[in-house]
N, C-alpha and C positions, 0 to 999 in steps of 0.2 A: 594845523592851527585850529584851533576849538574859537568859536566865537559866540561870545552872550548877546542874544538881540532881543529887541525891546518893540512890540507892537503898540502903538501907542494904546492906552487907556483898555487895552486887551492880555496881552500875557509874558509873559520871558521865555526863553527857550535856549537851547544855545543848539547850533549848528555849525558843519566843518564845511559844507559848502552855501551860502547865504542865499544866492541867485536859485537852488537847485529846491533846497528846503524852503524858505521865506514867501519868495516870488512865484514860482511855478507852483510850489506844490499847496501854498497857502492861498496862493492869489495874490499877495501885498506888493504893492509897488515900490523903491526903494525908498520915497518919502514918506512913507507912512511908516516906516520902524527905523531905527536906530543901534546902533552896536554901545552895547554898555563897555564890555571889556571883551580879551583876546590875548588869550594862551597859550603856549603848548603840552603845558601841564595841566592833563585831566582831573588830578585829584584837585587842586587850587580851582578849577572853571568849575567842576561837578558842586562842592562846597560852598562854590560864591554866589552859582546859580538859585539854591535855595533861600539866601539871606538877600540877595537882590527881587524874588518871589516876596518874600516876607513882608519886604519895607515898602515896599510897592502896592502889597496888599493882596496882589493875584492868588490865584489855586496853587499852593504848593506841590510840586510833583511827590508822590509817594517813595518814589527812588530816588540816590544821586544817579545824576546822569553816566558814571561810570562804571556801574551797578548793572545796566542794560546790560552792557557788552558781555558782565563775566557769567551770566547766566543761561546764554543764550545765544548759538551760534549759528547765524543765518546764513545757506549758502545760496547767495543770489548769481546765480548765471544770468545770459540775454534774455533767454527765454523763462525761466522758473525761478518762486523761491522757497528752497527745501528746510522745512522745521526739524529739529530730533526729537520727532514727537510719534507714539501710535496712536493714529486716526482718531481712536475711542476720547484718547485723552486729551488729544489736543487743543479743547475748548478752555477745558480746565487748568491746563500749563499757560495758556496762552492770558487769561483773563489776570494771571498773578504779575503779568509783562504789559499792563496797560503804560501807553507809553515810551514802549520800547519804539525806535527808530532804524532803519536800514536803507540802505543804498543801494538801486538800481540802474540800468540805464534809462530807466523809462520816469525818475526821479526819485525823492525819498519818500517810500513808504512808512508808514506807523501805524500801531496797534493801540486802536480804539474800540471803546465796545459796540458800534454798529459793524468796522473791520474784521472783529473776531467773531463777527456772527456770519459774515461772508463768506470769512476764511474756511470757517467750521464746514459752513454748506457747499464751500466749491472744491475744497481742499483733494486732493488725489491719494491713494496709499501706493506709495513707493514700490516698484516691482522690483527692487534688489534688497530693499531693510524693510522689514515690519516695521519697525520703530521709524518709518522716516517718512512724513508727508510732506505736499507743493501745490503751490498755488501758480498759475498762469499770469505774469506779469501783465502781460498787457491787459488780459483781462480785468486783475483789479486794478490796475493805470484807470480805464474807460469808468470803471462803477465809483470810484472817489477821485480823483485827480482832475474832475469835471473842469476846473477853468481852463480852456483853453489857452495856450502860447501863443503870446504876443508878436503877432506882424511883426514883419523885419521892419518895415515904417516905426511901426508902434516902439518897438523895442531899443532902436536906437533912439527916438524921445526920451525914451524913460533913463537910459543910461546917457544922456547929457545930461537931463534932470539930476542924476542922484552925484552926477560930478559938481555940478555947479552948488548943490546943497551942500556942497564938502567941501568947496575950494581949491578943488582941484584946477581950475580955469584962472581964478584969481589968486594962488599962491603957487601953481606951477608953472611949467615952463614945458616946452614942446622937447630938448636935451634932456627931463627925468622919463620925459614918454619914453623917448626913444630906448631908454635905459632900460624901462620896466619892458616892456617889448621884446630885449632881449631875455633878460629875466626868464620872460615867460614862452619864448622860445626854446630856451635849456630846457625848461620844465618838460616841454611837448617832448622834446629829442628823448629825454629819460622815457617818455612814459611809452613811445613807440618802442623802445628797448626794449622795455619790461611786456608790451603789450597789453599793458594795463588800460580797458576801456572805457572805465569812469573819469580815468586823470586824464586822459587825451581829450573827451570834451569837457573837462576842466580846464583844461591849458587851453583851449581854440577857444571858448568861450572869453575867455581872458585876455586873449591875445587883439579878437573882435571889440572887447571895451575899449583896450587902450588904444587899438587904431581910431575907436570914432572920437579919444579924448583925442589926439596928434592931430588927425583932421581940423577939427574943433579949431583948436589952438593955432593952427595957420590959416585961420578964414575959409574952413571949406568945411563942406558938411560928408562925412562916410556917404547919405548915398549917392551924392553929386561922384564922388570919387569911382564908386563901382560902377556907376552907370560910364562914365566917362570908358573903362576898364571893358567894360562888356562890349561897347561901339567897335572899339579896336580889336578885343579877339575874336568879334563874329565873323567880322569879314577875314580873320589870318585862314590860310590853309597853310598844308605842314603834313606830316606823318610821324605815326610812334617809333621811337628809336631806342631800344635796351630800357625801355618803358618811361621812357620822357618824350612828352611831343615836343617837336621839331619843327619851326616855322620854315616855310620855305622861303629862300632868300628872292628877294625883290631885283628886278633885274631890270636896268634903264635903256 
């Protein structure tokens, strides 16, 4: 799903993960922006993006946002992310992709002109392609991604806050929690399939909302819940068994 978001009195953007791009890697908390619209068609979100830019008044981007992708294929592992670029040229490829967007686990990075001055200077040449340079993710995480991640305290605030701004509290019910919960339980199962590392803390991230909404909604707050949760398994003892712990049974 593509989603068009709205910083207030600041910019448009559109992002496929909200919390990853908006929050962490902007800083915004979730009441300061707003989702305009929400897609799965890139060409219709890429198109809408610039005429919501427009009306609004904001810096229109110089590309559709679909436009990125086909020009330019980042490949981000844990550790690296490699350009198809040689060394020499890759200030010069990179300055014509101001804008461009990608996905890490470390969150989304993008290419700006202070990033591609970074890139330029930190960047690595590739000991299997000429043509192929990397940058050290965490590395550039630490030099732009500077706002720090919000307390687990902090974080669940923020995500009552951005339910209650939505009505999720006052138009749902603790029965669609449970629903979306599994929802988003399928999603996690897929994504350990696949092993795919950004949808797996995709899906936990997800799964963590809607338990502090279900809490929420039966009069109890997520961390009253974990601590409760912690009391009880510190004191368990147990052993690993075909790699599940195993409480030891209680004997009167």
């Amino acid at each position: 799903m593509y989603y068009i978001y709205h910083i207030f009195d600041k910019k448009i953007g559109v992002a496929r993960n909200l919390y990853k791009r908006v929050t962490l890697a902007q800083g915004y908390k979730p009441n300061e922006y707003e989702v305009l619209e929400y897609s799965e068609d890139i060409e219709y979100i890429s198109k809408r993006e610039i005429e919501l830019q427009k009306f609004y008044g904001y810096k229109v981007d110089r590309k559709l946002y679909k436009n990125l992708f086909k020009k330019m294929k980042i490949n981000a592992t844990e550790q690296t992310s490699t350009f198809p670029y040689h060394i020499s040229d890759l200030k010069h490829e990179l300055n014509s992709l101001i804008g461009f967007k990608w996905d890490t686990l470390y969150g989304t990075f993008e290419l700006t002109e202070e990033s591609i001055e970074w890139i330029n200077k930190n960047a690595v040449k590739s000991m299997y392609n000429d043509n192929r340079t990397f940058i050290y993710n965490k590395a550039f995480y630490e030099a732009f991604l500077v706002d720090p991640i919000p307390t687990e305290e902090n974080i669940f605030k923020l995500i009552r806050s951005w339910a209650e701004d939505r009505g999720i509290y006052s138009k749902g019910d603790s029965k669609t929690q449970y629903l979306k919960l599994m929802e988003e339980s399928g999603e996690l199962s897929q994504a350990l399939l696949k092993n795919d590392k950004l949808e797996i803390i995709d899906a936990i991230g997800d799964m963590v909302v809607v338990l502090t909404n279900l809490a929420y909604m039966e009069g109890h707050d997520i961390e009253s819940c974990i601590q409760s949760a912690y009391n009880v398994i510190s004191k368990r003892t147990g052993k690993m068994i075909n790699g599940t712990f195993v409480k030891d049974k209680i004997t009167l």
